[in-house]
C-alpha positions as CSV (number, residue, x, y, z in Angstrom):
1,X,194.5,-23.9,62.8
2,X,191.0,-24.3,62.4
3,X,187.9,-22.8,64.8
4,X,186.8,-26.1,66.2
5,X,190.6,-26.9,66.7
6,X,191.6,-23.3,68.0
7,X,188.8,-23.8,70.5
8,X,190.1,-27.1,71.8
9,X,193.7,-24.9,71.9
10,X,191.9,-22.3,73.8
11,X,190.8,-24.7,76.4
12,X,193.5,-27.3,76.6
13,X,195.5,-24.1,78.5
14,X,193.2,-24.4,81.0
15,X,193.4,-20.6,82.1
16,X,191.0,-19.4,84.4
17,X,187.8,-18.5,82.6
18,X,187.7,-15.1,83.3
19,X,191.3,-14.7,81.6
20,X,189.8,-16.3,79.0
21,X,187.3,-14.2,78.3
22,X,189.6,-11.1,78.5
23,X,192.1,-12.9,75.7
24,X,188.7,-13.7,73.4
25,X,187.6,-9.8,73.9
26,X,190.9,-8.4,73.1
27,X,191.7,-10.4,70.6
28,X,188.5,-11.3,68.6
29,X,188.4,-15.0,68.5
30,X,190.0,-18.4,69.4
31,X,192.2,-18.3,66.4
32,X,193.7,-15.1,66.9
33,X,194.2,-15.8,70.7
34,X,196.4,-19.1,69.8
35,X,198.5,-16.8,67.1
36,X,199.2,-14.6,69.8
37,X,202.6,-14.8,71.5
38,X,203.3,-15.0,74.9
39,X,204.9,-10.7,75.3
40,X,201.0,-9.5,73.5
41,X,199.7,-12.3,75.8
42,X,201.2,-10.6,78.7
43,X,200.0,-7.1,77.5
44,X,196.4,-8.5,77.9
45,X,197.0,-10.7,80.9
46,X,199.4,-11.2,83.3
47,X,199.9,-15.3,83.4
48,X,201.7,-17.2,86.0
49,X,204.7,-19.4,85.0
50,X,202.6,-22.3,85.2
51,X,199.9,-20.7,83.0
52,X,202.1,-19.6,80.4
53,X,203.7,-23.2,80.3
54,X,200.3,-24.9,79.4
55,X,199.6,-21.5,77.1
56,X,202.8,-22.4,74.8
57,X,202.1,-26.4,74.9
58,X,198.6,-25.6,74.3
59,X,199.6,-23.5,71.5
60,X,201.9,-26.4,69.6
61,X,199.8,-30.0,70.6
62,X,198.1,-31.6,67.9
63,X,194.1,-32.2,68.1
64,X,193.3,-35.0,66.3
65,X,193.0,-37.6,68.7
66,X,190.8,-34.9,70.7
67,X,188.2,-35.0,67.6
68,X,188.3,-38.4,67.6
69,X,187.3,-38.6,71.2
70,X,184.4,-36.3,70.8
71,X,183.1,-38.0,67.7
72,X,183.5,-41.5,69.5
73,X,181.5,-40.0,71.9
74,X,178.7,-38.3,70.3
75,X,179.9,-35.1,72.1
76,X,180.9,-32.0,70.8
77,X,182.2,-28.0,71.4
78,X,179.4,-25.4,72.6
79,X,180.9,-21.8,73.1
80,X,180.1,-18.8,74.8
81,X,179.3,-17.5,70.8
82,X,176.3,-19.9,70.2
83,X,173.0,-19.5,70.3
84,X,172.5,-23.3,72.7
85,X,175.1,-22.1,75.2
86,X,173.0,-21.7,78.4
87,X,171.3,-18.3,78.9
88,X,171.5,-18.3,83.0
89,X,175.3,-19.4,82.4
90,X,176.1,-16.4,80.7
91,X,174.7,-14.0,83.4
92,X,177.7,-15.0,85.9
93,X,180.7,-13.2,86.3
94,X,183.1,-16.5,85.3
95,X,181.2,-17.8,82.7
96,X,183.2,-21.0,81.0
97,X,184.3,-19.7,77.3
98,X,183.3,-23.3,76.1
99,X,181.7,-26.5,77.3
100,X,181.7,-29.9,75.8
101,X,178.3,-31.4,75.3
102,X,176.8,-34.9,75.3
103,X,173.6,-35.1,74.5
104,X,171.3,-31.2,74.1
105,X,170.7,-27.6,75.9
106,X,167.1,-26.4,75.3
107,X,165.8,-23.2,75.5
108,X,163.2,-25.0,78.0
109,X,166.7,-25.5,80.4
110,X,166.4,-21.7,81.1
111,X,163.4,-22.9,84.2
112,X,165.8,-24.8,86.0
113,X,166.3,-25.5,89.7
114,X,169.9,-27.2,90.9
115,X,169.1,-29.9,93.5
116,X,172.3,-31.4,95.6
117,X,173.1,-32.8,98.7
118,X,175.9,-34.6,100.3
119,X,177.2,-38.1,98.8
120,X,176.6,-39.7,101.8
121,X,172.8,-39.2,101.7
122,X,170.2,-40.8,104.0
123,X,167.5,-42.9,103.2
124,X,165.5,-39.9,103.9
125,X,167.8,-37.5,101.9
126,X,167.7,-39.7,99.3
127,X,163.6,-39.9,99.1
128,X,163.1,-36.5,99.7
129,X,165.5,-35.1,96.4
130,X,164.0,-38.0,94.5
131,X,160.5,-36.7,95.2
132,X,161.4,-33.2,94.8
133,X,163.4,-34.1,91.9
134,X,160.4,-35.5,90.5
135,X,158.2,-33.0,91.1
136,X,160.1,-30.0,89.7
137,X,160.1,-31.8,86.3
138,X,156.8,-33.1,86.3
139,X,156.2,-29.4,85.8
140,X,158.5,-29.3,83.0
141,X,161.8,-27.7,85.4
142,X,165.2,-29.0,84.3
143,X,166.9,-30.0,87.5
144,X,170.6,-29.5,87.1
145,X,173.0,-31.6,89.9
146,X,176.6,-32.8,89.8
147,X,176.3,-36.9,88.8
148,X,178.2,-37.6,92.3
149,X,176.8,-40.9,94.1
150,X,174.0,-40.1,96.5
151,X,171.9,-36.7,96.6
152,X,173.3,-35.9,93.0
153,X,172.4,-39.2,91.7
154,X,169.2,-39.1,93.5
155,X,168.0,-35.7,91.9
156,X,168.9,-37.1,88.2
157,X,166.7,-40.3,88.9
158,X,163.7,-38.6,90.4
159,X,164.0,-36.1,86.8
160,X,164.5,-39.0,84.5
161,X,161.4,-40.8,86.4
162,X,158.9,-38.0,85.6
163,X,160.0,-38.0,81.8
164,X,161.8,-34.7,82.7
165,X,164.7,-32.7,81.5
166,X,168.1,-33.2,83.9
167,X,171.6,-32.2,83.4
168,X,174.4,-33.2,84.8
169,X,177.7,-31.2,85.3
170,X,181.3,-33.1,85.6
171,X,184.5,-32.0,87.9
172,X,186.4,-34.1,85.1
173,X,187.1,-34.5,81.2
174,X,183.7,-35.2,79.4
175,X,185.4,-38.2,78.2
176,X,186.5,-39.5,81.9
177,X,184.8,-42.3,83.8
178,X,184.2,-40.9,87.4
179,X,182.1,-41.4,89.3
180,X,182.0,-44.9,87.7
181,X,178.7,-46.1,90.2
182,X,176.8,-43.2,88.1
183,X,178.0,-44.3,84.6
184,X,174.9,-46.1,83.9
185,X,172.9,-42.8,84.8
186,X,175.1,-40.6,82.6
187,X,173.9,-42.9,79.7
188,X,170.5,-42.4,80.0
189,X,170.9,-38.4,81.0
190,X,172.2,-37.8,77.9
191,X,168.9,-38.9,75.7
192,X,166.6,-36.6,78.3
193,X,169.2,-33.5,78.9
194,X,172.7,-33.3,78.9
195,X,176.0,-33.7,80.5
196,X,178.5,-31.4,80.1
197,X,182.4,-30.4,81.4
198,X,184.5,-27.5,81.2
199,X,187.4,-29.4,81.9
200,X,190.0,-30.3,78.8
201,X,189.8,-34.1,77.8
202,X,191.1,-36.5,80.2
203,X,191.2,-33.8,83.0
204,X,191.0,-36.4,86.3
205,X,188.7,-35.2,89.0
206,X,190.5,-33.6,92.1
207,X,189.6,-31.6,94.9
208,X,190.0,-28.1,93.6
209,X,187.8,-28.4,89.9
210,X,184.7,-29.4,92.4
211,X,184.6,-25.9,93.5
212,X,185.1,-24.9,90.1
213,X,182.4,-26.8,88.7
214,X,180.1,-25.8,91.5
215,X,179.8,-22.2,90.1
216,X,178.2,-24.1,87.1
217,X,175.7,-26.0,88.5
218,X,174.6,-22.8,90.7
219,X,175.0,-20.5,87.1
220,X,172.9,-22.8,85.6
221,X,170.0,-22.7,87.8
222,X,167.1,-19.8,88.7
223,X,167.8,-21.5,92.3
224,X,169.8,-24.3,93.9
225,X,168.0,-26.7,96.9
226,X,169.8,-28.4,99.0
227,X,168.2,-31.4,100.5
228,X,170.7,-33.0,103.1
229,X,174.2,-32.0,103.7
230,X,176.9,-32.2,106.7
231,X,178.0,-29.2,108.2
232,X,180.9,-29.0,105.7
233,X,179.6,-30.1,102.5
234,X,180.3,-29.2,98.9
235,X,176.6,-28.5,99.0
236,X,176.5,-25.4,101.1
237,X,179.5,-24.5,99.0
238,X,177.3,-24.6,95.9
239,X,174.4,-22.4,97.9
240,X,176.8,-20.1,99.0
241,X,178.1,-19.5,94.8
242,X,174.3,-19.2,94.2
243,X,173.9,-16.5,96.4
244,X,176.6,-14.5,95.4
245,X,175.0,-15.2,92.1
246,X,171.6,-13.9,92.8
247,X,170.1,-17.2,92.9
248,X,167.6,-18.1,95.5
249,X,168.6,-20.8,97.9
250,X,166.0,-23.6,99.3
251,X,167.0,-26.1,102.4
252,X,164.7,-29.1,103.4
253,X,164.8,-29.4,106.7
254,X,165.8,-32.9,108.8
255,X,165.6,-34.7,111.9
256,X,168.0,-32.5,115.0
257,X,169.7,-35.9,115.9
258,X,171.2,-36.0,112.4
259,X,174.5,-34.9,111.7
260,X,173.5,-34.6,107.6
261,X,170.8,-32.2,108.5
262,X,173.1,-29.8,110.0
263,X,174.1,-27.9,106.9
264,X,170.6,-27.6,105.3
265,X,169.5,-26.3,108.9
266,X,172.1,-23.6,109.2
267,X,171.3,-22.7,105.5
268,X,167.9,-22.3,107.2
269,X,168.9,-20.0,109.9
270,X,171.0,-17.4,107.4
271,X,167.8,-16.9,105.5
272,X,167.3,-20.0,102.8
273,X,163.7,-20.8,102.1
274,X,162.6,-23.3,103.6
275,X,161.1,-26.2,101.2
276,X,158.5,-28.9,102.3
277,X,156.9,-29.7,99.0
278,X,157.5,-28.2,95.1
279,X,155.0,-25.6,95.6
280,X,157.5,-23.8,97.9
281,X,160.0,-23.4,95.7
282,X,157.3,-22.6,92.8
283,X,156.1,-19.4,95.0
284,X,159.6,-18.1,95.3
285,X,160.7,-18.2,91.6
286,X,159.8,-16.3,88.6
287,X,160.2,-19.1,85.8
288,X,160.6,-17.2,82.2
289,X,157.6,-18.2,80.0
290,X,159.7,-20.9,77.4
291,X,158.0,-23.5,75.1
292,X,158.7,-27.0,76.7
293,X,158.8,-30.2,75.2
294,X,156.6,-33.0,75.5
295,X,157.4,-35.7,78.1
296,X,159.5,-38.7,76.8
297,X,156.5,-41.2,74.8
298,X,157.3,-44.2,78.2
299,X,156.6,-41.5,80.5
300,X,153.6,-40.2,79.2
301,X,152.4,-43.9,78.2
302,X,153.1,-44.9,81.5
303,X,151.2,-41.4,83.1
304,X,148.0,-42.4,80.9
305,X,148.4,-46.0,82.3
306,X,148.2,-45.2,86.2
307,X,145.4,-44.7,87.8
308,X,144.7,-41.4,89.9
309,X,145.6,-42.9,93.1
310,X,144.8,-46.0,94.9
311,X,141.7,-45.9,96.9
312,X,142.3,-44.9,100.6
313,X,140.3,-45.8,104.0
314,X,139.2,-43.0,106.5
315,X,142.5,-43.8,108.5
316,X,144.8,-44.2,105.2
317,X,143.4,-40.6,104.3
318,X,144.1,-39.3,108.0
319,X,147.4,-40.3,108.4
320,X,148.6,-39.4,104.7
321,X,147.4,-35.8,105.7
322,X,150.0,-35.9,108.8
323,X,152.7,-36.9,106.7
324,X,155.0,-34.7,104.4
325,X,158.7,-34.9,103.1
326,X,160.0,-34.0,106.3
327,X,160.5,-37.3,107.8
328,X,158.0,-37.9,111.2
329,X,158.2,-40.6,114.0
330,X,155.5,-43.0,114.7
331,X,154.5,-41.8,118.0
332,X,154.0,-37.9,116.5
333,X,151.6,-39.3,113.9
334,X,149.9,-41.3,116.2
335,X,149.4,-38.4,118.5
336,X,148.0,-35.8,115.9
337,X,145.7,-38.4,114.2
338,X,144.7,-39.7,117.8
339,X,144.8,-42.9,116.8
340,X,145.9,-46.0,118.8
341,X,149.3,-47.5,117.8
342,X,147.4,-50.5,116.2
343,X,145.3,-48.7,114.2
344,X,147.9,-46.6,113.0
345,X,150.6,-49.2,112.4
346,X,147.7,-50.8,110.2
347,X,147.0,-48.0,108.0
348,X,150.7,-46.9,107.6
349,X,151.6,-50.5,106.8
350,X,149.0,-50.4,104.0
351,X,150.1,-46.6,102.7
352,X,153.8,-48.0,102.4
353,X,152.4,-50.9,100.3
354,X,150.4,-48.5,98.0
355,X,153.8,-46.7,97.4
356,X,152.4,-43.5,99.0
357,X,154.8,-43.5,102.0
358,X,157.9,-44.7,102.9
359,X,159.4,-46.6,106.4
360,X,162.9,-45.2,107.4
361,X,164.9,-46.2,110.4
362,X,164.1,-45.4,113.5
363,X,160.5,-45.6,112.8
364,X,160.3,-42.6,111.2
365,X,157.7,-41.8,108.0
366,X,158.0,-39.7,105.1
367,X,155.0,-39.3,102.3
368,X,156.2,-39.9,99.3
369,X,154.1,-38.6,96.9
């Protein structure tokens, strides 16, 4: 059997990763692990009856059509033993022995920051992890999410939007089509960043390889932010692996009336910074000192292209000052810029249309930029 082959092997057994690892160490490599039968197996590790089923089919299967599928694909095998596997990865106690790749690690990926939130995100959630999003890679941070619809989604547009870096990790086979409404996004990810799986080809996504894949988007990541998320939310679940990780944890805070701000605000409470703007997550991290490439030529072109800002009134000025991520109601603004409700209604109407702020329901106001 040949490396590339006994590596697909390896993984199509779909053993936890840190039995992997312990066959790899004992045994040298891939190809020896595969040679192995089940009673040295057993010496090594002790698998359970269904683990040792998939270790024997493994062990037998032919991997042609798997080759196939990653060539169709453009993707292909990145192990533990390479110099692109990810260095924060490596550092956790499950590392995955091999990923499959679409599209490219960098050594810039090392400053990265995980945003997520729930997939039912707000109109606020949704603005605020774009913006954030945005802003972590406009100073060249790879933001690092799960592809789900909503926060996920959100955080990969708002890196893609600033020319950034973004990568996107699946609870399914590289090669399968869920979510399908973020499909489109996965395309373009793949020429700015990467998406990559664990998970054997053709794996379906199910309820227990979330959790599993959480640990990656956490191990990937200096720190993981969560914008928005329920009280029970895969999110806190993925700030939780990050702390027993030794990653810093961030929560933007939300309106008290909203049921998808009580996660992030409990986060809060058990001692997660809390995060209003990029610069609070800057003071809080120590990014390594990589080389990082250039913006992607339509994002600079279109950089050079926009003007500093549009010109602002005395009012426009005032009222942008009262506004932050953290979403405000109209008559709070009005009261701190002691303005009358005409006067501010004018100016905010004019900051929305210069792109600087954004309207949500329940006249509430965010900034956006």
């Amino acid at each position: 059997m040949k490396n590339h082959e006994a590596w697909l092997a390896l993984n199509a057994a779909d053993l936890p990763a840190r039995t992997t690892l312990d066959l790899l160490d004992h045994f040298g490599s891939p190809g020896a692990v595969i040679s192995a039968g089940l009673p040295e197996v057993y010496r090594v590790c002790r698998l359970t009856g269904p683990e040792a089923g998939r270790f024997a089919r493994a062990k037998e299967r032919d991997y042609a059509r798997d080759i196939e599928t990653l060539a169709r694909l453009g993707a292909r095998i990145v192990t533990i033993h390479d110099d692109e596997y990810p260095a924060n990865l490596r550092q956790i106690y499950d590392p995955p022995p091999m990923l499959f790749v679409r599209g490219r690690l960098e050594p810039v990926d090392e400053r990265a920051i995980a945003v997520v939130g729930t997939r039912r995100a707000t109109a606020y959630g949704r603005m605020a992890t774009e913006t954030l999003a945005r802003g972590l890679a406009a100073r060249r941070i790879t933001v690092v999410s799960g592809l789900a619809v909503g926060a996920d989604a959100a955080a990969h547009r708002g890196a893609l939007a600033a020319g950034g870096r973004t990568i996107g990790v699946l609870a399914c086979g590289i090669d399968v089509p869920y979510p399908r409404d973020t499909m489109e996004l996965r395309e373009k990810m793949v020429t700015r960043g990467a998406v990559i799986s664990e998970f054997p080809l053709g794996t379906p996504a199910r309820q227990g390889r979330f959790r599993i894949r959480n640990r990656l988007i956490s191990g990937l990541a200096l720190g993981v932010l969560v914008t928005e998320a329920p009280e029970r939310s895969g999110a806190l679940l993925t700030a939780n692996l990050a702390a027993n990780q030794g990653r810093q944890v961030f929560a933007v805070p939300g309106s008290v009336n909203s049921q998808f701000s009580r996660g992030t605000h409990a986060l809060l409470r058990d001692g997660a910074r809390l995060v209003e703007s990029v610069d609070d997550i800057l003071d809080e991290v120590a990014f390594p000192e990589v080389s990082a490439p250039s913006p992607a030529p339509e994002a600079e072109e279109k950089r050079q292209e926009r003007p500093e800002g549009p010109p602002l009134s005395v009012d426009e000025r005032e009222l942008l000052r009262a506004l932050s991520l953290q979403q405000r109601h109209m008559d709070e603004i009005i009261e701190q810029c002691r303005m009358t409700s005409s006067r501010a209604s004018a100016g905010l109407l004019m900051l929305e249309l210069k792109g600087l702020v954004r309207r949500l329901p329940g006249n509430m106001y965010m900034r956006v930029r």
